[in-house]
C-alpha positions in Angstrom: 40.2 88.9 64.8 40.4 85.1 63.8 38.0 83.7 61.9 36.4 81.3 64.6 34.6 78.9 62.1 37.6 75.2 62.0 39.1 74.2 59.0 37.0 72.0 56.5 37.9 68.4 56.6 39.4 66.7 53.5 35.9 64.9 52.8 34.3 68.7 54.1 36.4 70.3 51.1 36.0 67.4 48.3 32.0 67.6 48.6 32.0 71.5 48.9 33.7 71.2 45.2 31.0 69.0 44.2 28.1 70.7 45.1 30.4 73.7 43.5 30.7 71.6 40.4 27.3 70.4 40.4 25.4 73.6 38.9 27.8 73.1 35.6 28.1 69.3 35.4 27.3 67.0 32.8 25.5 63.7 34.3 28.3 61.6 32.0 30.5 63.4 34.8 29.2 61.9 37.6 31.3 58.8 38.4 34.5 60.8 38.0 33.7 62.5 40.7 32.2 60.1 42.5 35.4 58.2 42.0 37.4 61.2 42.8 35.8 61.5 46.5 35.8 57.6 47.2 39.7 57.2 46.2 40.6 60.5 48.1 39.0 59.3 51.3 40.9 55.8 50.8 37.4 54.0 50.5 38.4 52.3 47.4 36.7 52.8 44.0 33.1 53.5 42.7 30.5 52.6 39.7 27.4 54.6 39.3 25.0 52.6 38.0 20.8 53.6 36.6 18.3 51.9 36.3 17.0 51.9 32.7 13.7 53.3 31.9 11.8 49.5 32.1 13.9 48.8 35.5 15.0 45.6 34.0 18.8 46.4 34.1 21.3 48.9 36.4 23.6 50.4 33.6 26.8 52.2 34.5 26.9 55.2 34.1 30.3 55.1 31.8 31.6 52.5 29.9 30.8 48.5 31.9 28.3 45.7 31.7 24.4 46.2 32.9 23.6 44.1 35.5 20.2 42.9 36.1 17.9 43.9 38.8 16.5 40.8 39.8 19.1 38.2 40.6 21.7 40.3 41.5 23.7 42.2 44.6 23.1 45.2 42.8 19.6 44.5 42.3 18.6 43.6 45.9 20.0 47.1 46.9 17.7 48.8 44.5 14.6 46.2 44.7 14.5 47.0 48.9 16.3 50.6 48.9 18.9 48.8 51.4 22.5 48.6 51.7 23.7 45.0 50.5 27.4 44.0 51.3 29.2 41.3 49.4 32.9 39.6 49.0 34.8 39.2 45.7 38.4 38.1 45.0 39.9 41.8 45.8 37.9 42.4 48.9 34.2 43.8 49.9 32.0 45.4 47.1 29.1 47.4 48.8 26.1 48.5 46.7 24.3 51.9 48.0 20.7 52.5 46.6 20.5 56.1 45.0 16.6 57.7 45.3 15.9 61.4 45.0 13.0 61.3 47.8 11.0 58.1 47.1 11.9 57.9 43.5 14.4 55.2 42.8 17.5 55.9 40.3 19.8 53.5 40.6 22.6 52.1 42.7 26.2 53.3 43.9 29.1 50.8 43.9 32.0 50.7 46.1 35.2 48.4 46.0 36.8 48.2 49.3 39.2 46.3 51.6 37.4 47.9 54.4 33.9 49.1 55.1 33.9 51.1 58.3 31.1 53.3 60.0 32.7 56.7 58.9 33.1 54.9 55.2 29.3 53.6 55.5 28.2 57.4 56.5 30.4 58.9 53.5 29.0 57.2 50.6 25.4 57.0 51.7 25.5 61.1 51.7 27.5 60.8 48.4 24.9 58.3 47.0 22.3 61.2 48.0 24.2 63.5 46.7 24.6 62.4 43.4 21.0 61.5 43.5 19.6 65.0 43.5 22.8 66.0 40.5 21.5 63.4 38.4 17.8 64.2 39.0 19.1 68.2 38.6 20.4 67.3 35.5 18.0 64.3 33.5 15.3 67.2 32.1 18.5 69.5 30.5 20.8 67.1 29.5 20.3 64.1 27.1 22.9 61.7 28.9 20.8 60.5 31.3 17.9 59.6 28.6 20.9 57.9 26.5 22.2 56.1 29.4 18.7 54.6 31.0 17.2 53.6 27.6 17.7 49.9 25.5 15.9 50.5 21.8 14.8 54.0 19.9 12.0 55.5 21.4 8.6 56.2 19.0 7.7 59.7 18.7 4.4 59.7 20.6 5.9 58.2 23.5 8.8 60.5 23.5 6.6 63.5 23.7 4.4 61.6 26.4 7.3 60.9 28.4 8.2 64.6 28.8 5.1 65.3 30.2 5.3 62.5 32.9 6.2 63.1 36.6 8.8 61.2 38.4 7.3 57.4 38.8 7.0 58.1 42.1 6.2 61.0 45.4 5.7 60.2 48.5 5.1 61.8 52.0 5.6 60.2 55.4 1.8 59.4 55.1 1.2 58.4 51.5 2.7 57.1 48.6 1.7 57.3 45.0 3.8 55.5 42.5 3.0 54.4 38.7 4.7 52.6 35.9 3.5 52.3 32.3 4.4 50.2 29.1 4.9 49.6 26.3 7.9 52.0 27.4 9.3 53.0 23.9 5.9 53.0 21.7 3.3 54.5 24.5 0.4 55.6 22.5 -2.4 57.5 24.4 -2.0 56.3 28.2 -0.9 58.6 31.0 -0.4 59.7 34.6 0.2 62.7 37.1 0.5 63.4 40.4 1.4 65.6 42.8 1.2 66.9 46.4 0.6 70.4 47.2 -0.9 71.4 51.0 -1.5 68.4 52.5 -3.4 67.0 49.4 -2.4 64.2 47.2 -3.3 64.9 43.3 -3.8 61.7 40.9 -4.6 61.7 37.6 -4.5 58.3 35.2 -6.0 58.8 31.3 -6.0 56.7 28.7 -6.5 58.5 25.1 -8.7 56.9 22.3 -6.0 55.0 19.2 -2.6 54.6 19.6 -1.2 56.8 16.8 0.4 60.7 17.2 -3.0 62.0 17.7 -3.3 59.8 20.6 -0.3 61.2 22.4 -1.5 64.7 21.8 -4.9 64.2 23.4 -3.3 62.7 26.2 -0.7 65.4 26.9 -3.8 68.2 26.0 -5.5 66.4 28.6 -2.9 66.9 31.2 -1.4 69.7 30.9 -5.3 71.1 30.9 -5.3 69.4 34.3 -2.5 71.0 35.7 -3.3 74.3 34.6 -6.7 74.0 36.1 -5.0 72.0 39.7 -2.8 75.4 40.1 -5.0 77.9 39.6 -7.5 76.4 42.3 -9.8 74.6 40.5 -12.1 71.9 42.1 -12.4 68.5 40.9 -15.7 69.2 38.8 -14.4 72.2 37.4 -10.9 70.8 36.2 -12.7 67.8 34.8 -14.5 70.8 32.5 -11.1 72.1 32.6 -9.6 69.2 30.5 -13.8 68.2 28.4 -13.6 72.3 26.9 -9.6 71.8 26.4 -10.2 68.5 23.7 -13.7 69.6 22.5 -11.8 72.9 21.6 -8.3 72.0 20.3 -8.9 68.0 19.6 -12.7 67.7 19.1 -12.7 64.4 17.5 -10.9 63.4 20.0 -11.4 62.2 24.0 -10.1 60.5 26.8 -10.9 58.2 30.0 -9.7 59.0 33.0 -9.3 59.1 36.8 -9.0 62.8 38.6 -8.6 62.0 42.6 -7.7 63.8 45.3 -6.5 62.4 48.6 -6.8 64.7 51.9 -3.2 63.0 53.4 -3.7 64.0 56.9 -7.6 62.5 57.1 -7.9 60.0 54.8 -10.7 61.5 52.9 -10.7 60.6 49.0 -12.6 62.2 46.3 -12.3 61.4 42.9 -14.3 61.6 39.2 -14.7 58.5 37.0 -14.7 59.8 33.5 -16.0 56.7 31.2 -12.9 54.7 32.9 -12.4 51.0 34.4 -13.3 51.8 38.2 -10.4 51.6 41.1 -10.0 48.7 43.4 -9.4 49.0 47.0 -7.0 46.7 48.6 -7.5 46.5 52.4 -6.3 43.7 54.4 -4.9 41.9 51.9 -8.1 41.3 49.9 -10.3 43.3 47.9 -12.8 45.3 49.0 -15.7 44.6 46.6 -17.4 47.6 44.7 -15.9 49.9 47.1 -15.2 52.5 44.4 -17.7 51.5 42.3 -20.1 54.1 40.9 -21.7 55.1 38.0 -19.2 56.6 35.8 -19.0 60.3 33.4 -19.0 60.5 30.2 -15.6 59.9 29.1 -13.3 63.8 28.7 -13.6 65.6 26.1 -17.2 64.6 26.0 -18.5 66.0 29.4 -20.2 69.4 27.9 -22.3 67.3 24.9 -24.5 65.7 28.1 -25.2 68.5 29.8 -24.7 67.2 33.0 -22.6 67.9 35.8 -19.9 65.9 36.7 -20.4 64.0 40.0 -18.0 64.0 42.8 -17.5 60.4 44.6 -15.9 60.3 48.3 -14.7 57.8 50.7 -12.7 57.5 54.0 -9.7 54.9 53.7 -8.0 53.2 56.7 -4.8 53.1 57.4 -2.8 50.7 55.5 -5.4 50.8 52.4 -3.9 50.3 48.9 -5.5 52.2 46.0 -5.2 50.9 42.3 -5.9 52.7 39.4 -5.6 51.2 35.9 -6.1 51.2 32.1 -8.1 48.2 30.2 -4.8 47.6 28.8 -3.5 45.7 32.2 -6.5 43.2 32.8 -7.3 43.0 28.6 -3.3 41.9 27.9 -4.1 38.5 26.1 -1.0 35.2 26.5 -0.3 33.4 23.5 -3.1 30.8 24.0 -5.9 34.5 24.1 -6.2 34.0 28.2 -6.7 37.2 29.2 -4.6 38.7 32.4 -7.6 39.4 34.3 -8.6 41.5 37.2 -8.6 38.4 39.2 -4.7 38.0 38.7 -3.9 41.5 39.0 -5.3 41.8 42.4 -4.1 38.8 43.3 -0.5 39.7 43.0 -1.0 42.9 44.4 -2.3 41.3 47.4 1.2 38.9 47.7 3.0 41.2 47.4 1.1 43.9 50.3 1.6 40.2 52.2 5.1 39.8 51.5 5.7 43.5 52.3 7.1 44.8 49.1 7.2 48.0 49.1 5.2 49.6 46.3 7.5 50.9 43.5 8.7 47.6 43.7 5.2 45.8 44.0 4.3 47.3 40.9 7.9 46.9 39.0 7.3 43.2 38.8 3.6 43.7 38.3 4.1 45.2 35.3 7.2 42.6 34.4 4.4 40.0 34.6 2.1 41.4 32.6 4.6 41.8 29.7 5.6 38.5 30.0 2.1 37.3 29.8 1.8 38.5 26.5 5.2 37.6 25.4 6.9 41.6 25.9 4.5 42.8 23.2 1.3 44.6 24.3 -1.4 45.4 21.9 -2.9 48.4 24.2 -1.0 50.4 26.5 -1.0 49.3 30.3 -0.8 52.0 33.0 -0.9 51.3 36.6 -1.4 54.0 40.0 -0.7 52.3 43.4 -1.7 55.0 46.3 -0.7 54.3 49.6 -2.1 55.1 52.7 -0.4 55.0 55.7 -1.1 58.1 58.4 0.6 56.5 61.5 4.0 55.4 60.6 6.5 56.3 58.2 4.8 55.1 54.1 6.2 51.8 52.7 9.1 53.7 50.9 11.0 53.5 54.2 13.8 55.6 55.1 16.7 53.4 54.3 15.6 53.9 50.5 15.6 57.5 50.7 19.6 57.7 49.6 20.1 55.2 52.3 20.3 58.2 54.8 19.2 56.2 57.9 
C-alpha cells in the first residue's frame, strides 16, 4: 500500500535536519546552519547576531564586527521585536528579531536581492528556530556565555548569574521583565520569577555587603524561595522559608526583599515587604502615591528574632498598571557632581516611556543605560529593577511580532 503522507519539501527536509541536529549542536554551530538553510533556499546569506549580556551591542555569533543596539538597523529590530528592511550596495539586508517567548536574544540577518512572502515566512520560523537551539543550549555550553560577554566576570556575580531566570516571562496577560548591573561585579542583588497556574511569582532581594558572602546570601535566599514556592508554600511561610534558611546556614547574614504574587486572570496582588524600599505603581502615566506603601518586615534572615508574623499586603490593579520593584542602588546612584538619581527621575522616565509605548524589556534597557551613565558606568551599589505588567484584555506589551517575529 503507498505510503499516503507527500514528499517533504526541500525547506521541509533542511529544517527536519536541523531540529535533528539540534539535540547535538554546539551554539558556535548555529550560523552554519543558519547559513546552510538560507543559501539552499536561494534567500541569500545569514549573520546570527546576540545581544551581549548589558544589551549594549548585537555580536555575531562567529567571527564580524558588534553592532550597536541603539543607532542601528540591527538594533531597531531588536529594540521593537520588528522586522526592519534596509538597502546596501549588493541589494536588501533584512534584520529578523530572535526571542525565545518574550525574552529577547538577538537578531538574524539576511542578505538578499529579493525578499518575498515565502522568503519573509522562512526566516522568521528559522529565526524562531534558532531561538529555542540557542536558549536549549546557553545553560550546557560555554559559547554562548563567551559570545554575549565584553570584560571577565567577578566571581560573586558569576555564581549569581547562574541562579538568575531569563530577564524576562510573559503571558498574554502580564509581563515581568528585570535587568541588573553592575553586570560583571554584582555583589548581593537579585531577582526571580516565575509563572505556574495562573499566578505570577516575583521575587527582588538585595543582600547586605558586596563581597563573596554577599552573593551567597543572595542565592541561599533564592534558592530557599523556590524550594518553599514548589512545594506549596504561602507567602508568609516561604518568607520563614528563606528568615530560617540564613539564620541557619548564613546567621550573620540577611537580606531585603520583595516576595509578590500576582493572580494573572484577576488582577489580585499580594506581596511581603521585608525591610525593603516599597514598590511604585504606575497607572496612567503617573504615579500613584503610597499605593504600596505599608509598614515593612524586618528584613530576611531576621524575621524569627521579632517574633512576629509576617504580614501579607493586597491590592487589585487595573488594566494597564505598571509595577516597579527596586533596590536603593537605582535612586542612591550619585553623578559626578553627588546629585543623586532620585525616585523622582526614575519614575519619570518610566512614565515617557509607558507614554511613548515602549515596550517593557526595552523601557527598562535604557533605564538602566541611564542610570549608568549618571554615575559615569561605575556604580558603587548594585541596581536591580522588576517592571510587572498588567494587561488582562489584550495581548501584554511584548507583542507578537517579537515573539520570533511569528506574526
Amino acid at each position: 500500500m503507498a505510503d499516503p503522507t507527500p514528499p517533504l519539501s526541500p525547506a521541509e527536509l533542511l529544517l527536519e535536519r536541523f531540529l535533528a541536529s539540534g539535540r547535538t549542536l554546539d551554539p558556535k554551530d548555529v550560523p552554519a546552519i543558519a547559513q546552510q538553510y538560507t543559501r539552499a533556499l536561494g534567500i541569500g546569506s545569514s549573520t546570527v547576531y546576540l545581544a551581549d549580556i548589558q544589551q549594549h551591542r548585537l555580536v555575531p555569533i562567529d567571527d564580524g564586527p558588534a553592532l550597536p543596539i541603539d543607532g542601528t538597523s540591527a538594533g531597531w529590530a531588536f529594540r521593537t521585536g520588528s522586522l526592519r528592511v534596509t538597502e546596501d550596495d549588493t541589494g536588501l539586508v533584512a534584520w529578523f528579531p530572535m526571542a525565545d517567548g518574550a525574552e529577547r536574544l538577538g537578531v538574524l540577518c539576511l542578505s538578499t536581492t529579493d525578499l518575498n512572502r515565502e522568503a519573509l515566512h522562512r526566516c522568521r520560523l528559522l529565526a524562531a528556530l534558532l531561538a529555542m537551539v540557542i536558549t536549549s543550549k546557553r545553560d550546557t555550553s560555554d559559547s554562548y556565555a563567551l559570545g554575549t560577554r565584553a570584560e571577565p566576570m567577578s566571581l560573586p556575580a558569576e555564581m549569581l548569574r547562574a541562579f538568575l531566570p531569563p530577564r524576562t516571562v510573559c503571558t498574554h496577560r502580564v509581563v515581568s521583565t528585570a535587568v541588573l548591573e553592575p553586570a560583571y561585579d554584582l555583589g548581593g542583588d537579585a531577582f526571580d520569577h516565575s509563572l505556574a497556574s495562573g499566578v505570577l511569582h516575583a521575587t527582588v532581594l538585595d543582600a547586605m555587603g558586596h563581597d563573596l558572602a554577599s552573593g551567597l546570601t543572595a542565592a541561599v535566599a533564592l534558592a530557599a524561595c523556590r524550594n518553599a514556592r514548589r512545594n506549596g508554600a504561602d507567602l508568609p511561610d516561604l518568607a520563614a522559608t528563606i528568615d530560617d534558611s540564613l539564620q541557619h546556614w548564613l546567621p550573620d547574614r540577611f537580606a531585603t526583599g520583595i516576595l509578590l504574587r500576582l493572580d494573572v486572570a484577576a488582577g489580585a496582588l499580594h506581596w511581603i515587604n521585608c525591610g525593603h524600599p516599597q514598590p511604585l505603581l504606575i497607572r496612567d502615566q503617573q504615579v500613584v502615591g503610597d499605593a504600596l506603601a505599608h509598614t515593612s518586615e524586618p528584613p530576611l534572615g531576621l524575621g524569627t528574632f521579632s517574633g512576629v508574623p509576617r504580614t501579607v499586603q493586597s491590592c487589585r490593579l487595573q488594566p494597564g498598571d505598571r509595577l516597579l520593584v527596586y533596590t536603593d542602588g537605582v535612586t542612591e546612584a550619585r553623578g559626578a557632581g553627588g546629585e543623586l538619581f532620585g525616585l523622582d527621575r526614575f519614575t519619570d522616565f518610566v512614565i515617557r516611556a509607558t507614554a511613548a509605548g515602549e515596550e517593557t524589556p526595552e523601557a527598562l534597557r535604557r533605564l538602566i543605560h541611564a542610570i549608568l551613565e549618571h554615575q559615569n558606568n561605575t556604580l558603587s551599589d548594585d541596581a536591580t529593577i522588576m517592571m510587572i505588567e498588567w494587561q488582562p484584555a489584550a495581548l501584554s506589551t511584548v507583542s507578537l511580532p517579537s515573539v520570533g517575529g511569528l506574526a
